[in-house]
C-alpha positions in Angstrom: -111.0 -8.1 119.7 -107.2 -7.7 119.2 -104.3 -10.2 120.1 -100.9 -9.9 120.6 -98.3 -12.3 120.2 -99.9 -15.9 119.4 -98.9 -18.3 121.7 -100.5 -20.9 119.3 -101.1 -21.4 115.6 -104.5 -19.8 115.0 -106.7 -20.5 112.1 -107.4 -17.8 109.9 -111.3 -16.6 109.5 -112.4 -17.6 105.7 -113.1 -14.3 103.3 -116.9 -15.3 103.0 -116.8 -15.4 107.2 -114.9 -12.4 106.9 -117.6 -10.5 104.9 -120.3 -11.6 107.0 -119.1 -10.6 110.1 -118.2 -6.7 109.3 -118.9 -3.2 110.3 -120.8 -3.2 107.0 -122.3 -6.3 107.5 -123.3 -9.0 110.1 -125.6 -11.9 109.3 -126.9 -14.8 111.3 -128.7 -17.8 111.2 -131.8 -18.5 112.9 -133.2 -22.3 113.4 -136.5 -22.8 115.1 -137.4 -26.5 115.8 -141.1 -26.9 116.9 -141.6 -29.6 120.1 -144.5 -31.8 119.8 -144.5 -32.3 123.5 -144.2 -29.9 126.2 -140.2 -29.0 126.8 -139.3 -31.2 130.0 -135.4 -30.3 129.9 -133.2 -29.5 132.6 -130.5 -27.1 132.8 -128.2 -30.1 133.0 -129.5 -32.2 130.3 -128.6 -29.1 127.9 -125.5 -28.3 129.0 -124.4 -31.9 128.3 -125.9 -32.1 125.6 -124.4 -29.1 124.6 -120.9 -30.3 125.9 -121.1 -33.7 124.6 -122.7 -33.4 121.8 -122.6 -29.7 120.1 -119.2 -28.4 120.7 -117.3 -31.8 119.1 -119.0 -31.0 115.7 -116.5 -28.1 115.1 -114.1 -26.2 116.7 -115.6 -22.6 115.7 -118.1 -23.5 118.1 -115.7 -23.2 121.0 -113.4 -20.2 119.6 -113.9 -16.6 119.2 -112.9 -13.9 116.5 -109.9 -12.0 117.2 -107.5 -9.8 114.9 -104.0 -9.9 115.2 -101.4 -7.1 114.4 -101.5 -7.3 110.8 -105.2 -7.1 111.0 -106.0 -10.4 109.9 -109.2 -12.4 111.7 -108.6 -15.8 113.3 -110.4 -18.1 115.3 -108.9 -18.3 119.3 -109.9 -21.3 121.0 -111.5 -20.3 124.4 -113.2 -22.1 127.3 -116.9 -22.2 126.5 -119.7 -21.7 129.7 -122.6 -23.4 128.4 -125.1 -21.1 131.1 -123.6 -18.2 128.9 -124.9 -19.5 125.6 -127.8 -21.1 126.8 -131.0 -18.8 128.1 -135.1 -19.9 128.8 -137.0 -16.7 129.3 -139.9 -16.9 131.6 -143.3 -15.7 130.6 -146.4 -15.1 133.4 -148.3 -18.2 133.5 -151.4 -18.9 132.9 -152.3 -17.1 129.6 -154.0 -17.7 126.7 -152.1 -19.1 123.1 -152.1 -15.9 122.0 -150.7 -14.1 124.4 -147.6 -16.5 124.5 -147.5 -16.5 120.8 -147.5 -12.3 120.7 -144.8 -13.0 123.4 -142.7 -15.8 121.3 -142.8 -13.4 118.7 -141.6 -10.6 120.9 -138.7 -12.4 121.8 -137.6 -13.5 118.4 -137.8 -10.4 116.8 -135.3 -9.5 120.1 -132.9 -12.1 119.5 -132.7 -11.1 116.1 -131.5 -8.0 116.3 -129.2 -8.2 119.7 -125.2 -8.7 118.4 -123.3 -11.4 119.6 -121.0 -10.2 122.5 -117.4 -10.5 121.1 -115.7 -12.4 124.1 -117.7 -15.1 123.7 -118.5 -17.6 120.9 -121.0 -16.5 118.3 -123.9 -19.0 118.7 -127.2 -19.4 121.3 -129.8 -21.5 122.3 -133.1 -20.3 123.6 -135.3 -22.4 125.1 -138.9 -21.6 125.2 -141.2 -23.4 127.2 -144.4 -22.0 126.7 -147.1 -23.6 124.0 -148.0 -21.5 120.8 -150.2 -22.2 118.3 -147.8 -24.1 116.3 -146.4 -26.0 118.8 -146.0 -26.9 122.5 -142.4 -25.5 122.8 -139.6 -23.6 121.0 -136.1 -24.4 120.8 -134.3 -21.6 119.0 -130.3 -21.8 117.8 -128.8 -18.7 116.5 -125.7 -19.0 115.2 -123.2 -16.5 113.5 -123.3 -16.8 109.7 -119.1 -16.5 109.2 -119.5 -19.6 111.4 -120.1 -21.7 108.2 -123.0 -21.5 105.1 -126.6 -22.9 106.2 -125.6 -26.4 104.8 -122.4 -26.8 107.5 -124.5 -25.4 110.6 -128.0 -26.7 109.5 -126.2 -30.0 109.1 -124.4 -29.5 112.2 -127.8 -29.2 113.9 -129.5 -32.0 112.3 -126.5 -34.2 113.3 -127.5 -33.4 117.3 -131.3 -34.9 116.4 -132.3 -38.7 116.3 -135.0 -40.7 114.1 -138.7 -40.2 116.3 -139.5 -44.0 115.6 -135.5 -45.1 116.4 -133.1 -43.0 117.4 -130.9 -45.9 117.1 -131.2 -45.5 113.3 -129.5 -42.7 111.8 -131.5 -40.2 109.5 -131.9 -40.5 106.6 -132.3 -37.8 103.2 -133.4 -37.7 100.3 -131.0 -38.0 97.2 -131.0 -35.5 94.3 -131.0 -36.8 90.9 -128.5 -35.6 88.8 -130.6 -34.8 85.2 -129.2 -36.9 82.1 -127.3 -35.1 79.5 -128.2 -35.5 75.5 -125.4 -37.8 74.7 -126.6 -36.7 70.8 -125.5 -33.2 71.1 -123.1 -31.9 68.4 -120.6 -29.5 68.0 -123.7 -27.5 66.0 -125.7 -27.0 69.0 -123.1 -27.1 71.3 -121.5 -24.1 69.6 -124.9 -21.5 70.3 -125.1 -23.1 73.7 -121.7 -21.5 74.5 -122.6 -18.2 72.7 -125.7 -17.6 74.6 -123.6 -18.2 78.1 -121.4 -16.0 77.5 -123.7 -13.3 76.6 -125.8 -14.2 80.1 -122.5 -14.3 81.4 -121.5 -10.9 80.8 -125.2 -9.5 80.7 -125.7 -10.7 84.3 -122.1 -9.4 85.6 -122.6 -5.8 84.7 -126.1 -6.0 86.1 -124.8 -7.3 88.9 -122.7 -4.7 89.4 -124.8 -2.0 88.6 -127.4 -3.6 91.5 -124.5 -3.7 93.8 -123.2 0.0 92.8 -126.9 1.3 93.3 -127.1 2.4 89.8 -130.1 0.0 89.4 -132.3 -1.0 92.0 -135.9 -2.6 92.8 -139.0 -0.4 92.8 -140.4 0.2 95.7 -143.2 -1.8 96.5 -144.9 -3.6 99.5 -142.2 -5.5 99.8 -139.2 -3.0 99.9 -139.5 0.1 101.6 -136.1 1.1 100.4 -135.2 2.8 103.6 -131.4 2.7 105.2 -131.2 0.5 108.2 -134.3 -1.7 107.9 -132.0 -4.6 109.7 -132.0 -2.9 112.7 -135.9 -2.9 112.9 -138.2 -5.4 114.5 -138.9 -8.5 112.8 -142.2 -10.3 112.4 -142.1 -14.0 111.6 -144.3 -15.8 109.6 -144.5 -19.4 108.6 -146.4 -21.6 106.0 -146.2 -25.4 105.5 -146.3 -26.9 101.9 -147.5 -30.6 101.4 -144.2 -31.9 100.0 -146.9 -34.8 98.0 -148.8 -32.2 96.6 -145.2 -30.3 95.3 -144.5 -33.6 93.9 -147.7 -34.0 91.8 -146.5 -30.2 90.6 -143.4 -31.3 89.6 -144.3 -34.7 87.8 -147.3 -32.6 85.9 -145.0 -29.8 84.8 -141.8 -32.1 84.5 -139.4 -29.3 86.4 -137.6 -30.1 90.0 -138.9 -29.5 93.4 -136.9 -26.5 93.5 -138.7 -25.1 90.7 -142.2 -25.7 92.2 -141.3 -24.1 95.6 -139.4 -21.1 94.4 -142.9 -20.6 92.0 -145.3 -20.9 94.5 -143.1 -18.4 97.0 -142.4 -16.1 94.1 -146.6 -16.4 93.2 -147.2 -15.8 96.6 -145.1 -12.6 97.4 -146.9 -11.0 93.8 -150.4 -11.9 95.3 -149.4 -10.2 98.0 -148.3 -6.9 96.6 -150.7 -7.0 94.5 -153.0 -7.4 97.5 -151.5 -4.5 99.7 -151.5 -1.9 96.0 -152.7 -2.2 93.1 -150.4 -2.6 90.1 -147.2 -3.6 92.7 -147.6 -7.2 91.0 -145.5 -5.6 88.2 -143.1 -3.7 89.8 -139.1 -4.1 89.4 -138.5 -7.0 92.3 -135.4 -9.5 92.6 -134.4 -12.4 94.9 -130.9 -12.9 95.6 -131.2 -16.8 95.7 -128.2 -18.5 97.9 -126.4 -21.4 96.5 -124.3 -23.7 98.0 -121.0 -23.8 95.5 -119.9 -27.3 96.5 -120.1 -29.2 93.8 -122.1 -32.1 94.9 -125.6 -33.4 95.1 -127.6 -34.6 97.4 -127.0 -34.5 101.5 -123.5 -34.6 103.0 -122.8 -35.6 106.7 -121.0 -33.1 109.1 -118.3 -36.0 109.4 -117.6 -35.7 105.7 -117.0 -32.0 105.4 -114.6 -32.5 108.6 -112.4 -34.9 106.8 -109.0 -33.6 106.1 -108.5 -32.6 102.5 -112.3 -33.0 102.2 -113.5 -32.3 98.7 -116.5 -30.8 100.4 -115.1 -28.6 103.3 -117.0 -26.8 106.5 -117.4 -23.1 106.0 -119.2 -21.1 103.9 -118.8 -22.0 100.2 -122.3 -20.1 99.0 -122.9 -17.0 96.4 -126.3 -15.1 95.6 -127.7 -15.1 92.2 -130.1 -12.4 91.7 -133.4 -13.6 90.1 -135.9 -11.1 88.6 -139.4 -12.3 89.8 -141.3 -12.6 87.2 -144.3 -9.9 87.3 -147.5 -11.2 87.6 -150.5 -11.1 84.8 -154.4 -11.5 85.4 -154.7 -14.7 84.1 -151.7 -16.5 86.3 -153.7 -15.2 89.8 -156.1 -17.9 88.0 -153.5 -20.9 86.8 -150.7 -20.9 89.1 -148.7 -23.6 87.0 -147.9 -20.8 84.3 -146.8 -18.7 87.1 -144.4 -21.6 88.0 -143.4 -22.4 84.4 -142.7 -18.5 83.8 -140.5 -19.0 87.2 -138.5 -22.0 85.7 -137.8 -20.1 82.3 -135.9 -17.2 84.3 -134.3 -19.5 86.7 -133.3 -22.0 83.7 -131.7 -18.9 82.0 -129.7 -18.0 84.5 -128.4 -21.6 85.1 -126.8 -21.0 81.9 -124.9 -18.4 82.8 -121.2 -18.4 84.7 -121.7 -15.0 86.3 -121.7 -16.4 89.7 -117.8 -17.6 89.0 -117.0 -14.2 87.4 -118.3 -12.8 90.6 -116.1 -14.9 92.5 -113.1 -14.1 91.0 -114.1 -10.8 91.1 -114.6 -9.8 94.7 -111.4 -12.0 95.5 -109.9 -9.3 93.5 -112.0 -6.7 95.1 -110.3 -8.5 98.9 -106.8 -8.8 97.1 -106.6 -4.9 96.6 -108.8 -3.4 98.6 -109.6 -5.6 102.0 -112.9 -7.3 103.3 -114.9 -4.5 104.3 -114.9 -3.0 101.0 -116.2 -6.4 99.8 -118.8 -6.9 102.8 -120.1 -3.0 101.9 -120.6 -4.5 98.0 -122.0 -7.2 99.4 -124.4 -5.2 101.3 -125.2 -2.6 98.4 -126.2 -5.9 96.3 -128.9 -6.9 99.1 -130.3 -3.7 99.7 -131.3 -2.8 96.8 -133.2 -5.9 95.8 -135.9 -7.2 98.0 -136.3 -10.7 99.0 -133.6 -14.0 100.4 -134.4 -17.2 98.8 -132.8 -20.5 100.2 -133.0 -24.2 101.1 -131.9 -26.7 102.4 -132.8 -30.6 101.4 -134.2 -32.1 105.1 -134.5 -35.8 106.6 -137.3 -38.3 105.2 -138.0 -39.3 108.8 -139.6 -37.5 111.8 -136.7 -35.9 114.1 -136.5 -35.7 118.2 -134.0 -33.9 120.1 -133.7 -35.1 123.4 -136.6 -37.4 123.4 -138.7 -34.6 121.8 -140.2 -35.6 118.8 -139.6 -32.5 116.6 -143.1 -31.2 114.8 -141.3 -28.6 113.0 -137.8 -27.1 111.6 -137.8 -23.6 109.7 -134.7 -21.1 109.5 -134.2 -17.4 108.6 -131.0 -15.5 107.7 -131.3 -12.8 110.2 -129.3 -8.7 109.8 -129.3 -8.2 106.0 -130.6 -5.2 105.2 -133.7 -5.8 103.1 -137.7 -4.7 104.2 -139.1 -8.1 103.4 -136.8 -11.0 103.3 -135.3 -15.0 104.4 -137.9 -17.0 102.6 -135.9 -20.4 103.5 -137.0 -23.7 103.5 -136.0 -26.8 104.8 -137.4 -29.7 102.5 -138.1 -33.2 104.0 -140.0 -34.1 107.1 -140.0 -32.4 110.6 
């Protein structure tokens, strides 16, 4: 949408924003929180809930994109008509699990792929009150990605929920522990240390851009079909629930993080699985582009933080991919998972050592400097499809969550438009 003459001081729409919301590439954020109880909510307890609650958190929320003459994006403020956003589709009555599952499903996969319209603000909540297998009712947000990174709007969702047991009590997370460093290290293994970087460094860049450039790309397998426009195609959801004690005893046994355990068992998982659906697929060419956050903190951060003025650790998307070769499978892992994990850690551990995701960086700044954010957002799409998989998380509360009185069995997201076959394994790690 085009503007005129600005009337008031707009703010501009962040580069990352500005290559996920392109001609080349648009990319969204779905949340699905799973209701214990049957969904009792009124058209007027969401709306003020949505007005009270929702729309404070950020003012992207209540603003729209717009270009001026210069053809520079911006966020307009605009009045926001919760019934707009806000929809709670109606099945027959009367049916079996399946059928509303089937149905759920249905609708998701709809959702997914329907743009956002462009005079309204780019997010959505979809109420379904039917019972599924999983649960007795849906609540579904979807949410423009250039709105901000997973971490700004997950934690912009979590801070609408309340503690089950209190909701007097604020939630509570985890905290990451940040590894020691070998205070012994000398300037004689220091020295290779920087040596081997940058060689990853610059070996990982020009693969990069060869992935990206289409002059190297993943096989294809069960899990990529290769084909153009794949985002435009239905989507079947799938979930699977990890016992976050049992991850633990993984990652005390093997000494690695939780991070490592659950990016193992997902990559194990996806090789059974092609090796499943044809035979010899477990070894074909395959690569996750894993999103990390690039704030440089640990552990969980409040929405109120990132909204502080001069905040160290700003709203908005501050993410990158790093592509990760998943490691091929071999007989004898199918049998011991824990090498398959171990293998896992070795590659991601490797590429940890490498900087490639600052060269990168600078690089497609450079890329936006001379050549604008579409060309970016079609590199950026290039680079996703040809690999074949989206890995993420995102560190959850230790206690159970309600919204609105309803305690919350379930929380799972899913990056939703990029244009990979099989894709958006993301996890939220805590307690539903």
């Amino acid at each position: 949408m085009e503007i005129g003459e600005e009337s008031v001081v707009l703010e501009p729409v962040s580069p990352v924003g500005q290559y996920l919301g392109s001609s080349f590439l648009s990319l969204s954020i779905i949340a699905v929180l799973e209701s214990e109880i049957p969904i009792a909510i009124d058209d007027s307890q969401v709306f003020s809930l949505v007005r009270d609650v929702f729309l404070p958190i950020n003012p992207r929320f209540s603003s729209i994109m717009v270009v001026n003459k210069k053809g520079e994006k911006q966020w307009k403020k605009v009045e926001v008509k919760p019934k707009d956003h806000i929809k709670s589709p109606i099945f027959s009555t009367g049916n079996s699990t399946k059928f509303y599952d089937d149905s759920f499903n249905e609708y998701i996969s709809t959702i997914i792929m329907e743009k956002f319209p462009e005079n309204r603000p780019l997010w959505e909540i979809h109420i379904i009150k039917y019972p599924t297998k999983q649960a007795a009712g849906n609540i579904i947000f979807k949410l423009h990605h250039c709105l901000g990174d997973g971490f700004s709007l997950m934690g912009a969702l979590l801070s609408c929920l309340k503690r089950a047991d209190n909701p007097s009590i604020p939630l509570t997370f985890p905290t990451a522990q940040i590894h020691s460093v070998n205070s012994h290290r000398t300037r004689f293994n220091i020295v290779p240390k920087i040596i081997s970087s940058m060689y990853y460094t610059i070996s990982d860049f020009w693969s990069a851009i060869a992935v990206r450039s289409g002059l190297v790309e993943d096989d294809i397998s069960p899990i990529r079909s290769g084909h153009s426009g794949v985002e435009f195609l239905p989507t079947s959801l799938v979930t699977m629930s990890f016992s976050l004690d049992s991850v633990k005893q993984i990652k005390a046994k093997l000494g690695v993080t939780i991070n490592d355990v659950v990016t193992g068992a997902i990559f194990l998982g996806i090789r059974l699985y092609m090796e499943a659906m044809s035979k010899g697929s477990g070894k074909a060419r395959a690569t996750s582009c894993v999103m990390l956050n690039t704030r440089m903190f640990r552990g969980y951060k409040s929405v109120g933080e990132m909204l502080k003025p001069n905040a160290k650790l700003p709203w908005g998307n501050h993410f990158t991919f790093l592509s990760i070769s998943v490691p091929s499978l071999n007989g004898s892992e199918a049998d011991d998972p824990l090498q398959f994990v171990r293998k896992a850690r070795k590659i991601i551990q490797r590429k940890r050592s490498s900087l490639v995701i600052f060269l990168t960086s600078k690089y497609l700044g450079l890329v936006r400097k001379f050549k604008g954010s579409e060309v970016v957002s079609k590199y950026i799409h290039g680079s996703l499809k040809n690999t074949s998989l989206i890995t993420t998380n995102i560190m959850g509360p230790i206690e159970q969550m309600a919204l609105a009185n309803h305690s919350i069995s379930g929380f799972y997201f899913l990056v939703a438009g990029p244009p990979q076959s099989h894709d958006r394994s993301s996890n939220l790690y805590g307690k539903a």
